[in-house]
N, C-alpha and C positions, 0 to 999 in steps of 0.2 A: 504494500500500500504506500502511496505518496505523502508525504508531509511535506508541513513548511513551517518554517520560525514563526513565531507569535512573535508582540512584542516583548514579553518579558526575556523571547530568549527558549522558549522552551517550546517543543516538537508538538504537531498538532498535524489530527489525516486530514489532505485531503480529499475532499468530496466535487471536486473540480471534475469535469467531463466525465469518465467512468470510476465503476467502484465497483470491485469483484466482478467483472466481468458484464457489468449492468448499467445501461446509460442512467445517469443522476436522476433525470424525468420517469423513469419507468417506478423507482423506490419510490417517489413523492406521492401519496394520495391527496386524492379529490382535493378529501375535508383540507388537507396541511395547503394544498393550492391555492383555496378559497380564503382559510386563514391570511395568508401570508399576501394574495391581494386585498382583502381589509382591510388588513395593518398599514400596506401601501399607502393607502385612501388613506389612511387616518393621517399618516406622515404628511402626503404631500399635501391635505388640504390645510393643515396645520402652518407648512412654511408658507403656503399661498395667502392662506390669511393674516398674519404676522406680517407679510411683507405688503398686501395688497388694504390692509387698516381695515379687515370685514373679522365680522365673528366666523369662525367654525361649523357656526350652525348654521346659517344665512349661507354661507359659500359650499357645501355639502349637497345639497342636492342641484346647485348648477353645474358641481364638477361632475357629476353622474350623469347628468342627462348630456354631459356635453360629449362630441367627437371623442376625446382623448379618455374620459372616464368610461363611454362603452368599451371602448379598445382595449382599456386596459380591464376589463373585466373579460373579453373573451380571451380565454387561455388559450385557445390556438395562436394570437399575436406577438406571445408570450413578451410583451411590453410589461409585466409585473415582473420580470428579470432585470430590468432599468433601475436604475436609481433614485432617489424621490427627485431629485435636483433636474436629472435630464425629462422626467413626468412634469413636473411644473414648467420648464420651461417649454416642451410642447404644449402645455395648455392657455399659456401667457402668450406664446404665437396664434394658437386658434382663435382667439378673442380679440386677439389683435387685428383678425384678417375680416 
């Protein structure tokens, strides 16, 4: 198995492209999929409103209905592999346009 240095220094597996023989997406279920675009949503509508002076809860369901927040709920675009940073700043482009 792969590792790599953490920061303190100290060995940790990799989970990067495959593992035991198994692309990373095939171990991942649903539920952890789904999770893990919530938590998305939560982050970036968090930096989007922090930066854009709205609450959270006002900017939450515009970011859903918009382009970038269906996208990033269909798992096949696998746009929840992005960063919250690179997800906001497509959303901040759609609205601009």
């Amino acid at each position: 198995m792969e590792t790599f240095q953490d920061r303190q220094g100290g060995s940790q597996p990799c989970i990067c492209g495959k593992r035991e023989g198994m692309a990373v997406e095939e171990t991942i279920t649903e539920e952890t999929k789904k999770n893990a675009i919530d938590l998305m949503v939560t982050m970036v509508v968090n930096d989007l409103a922090e930066e854009m002076h709205l609450s959270p809860t006002d900017l939450l369901p515009r970011f859903i209905a918009s382009r970038t927040g269906r996208l990033l709920y269909d798992e096949t675009s696998k746009l929840w592999w992005s960063g919250p940073s690179d997800i906001a700043d497509m959303y901040k482009a759609e609205i601009n346009n």
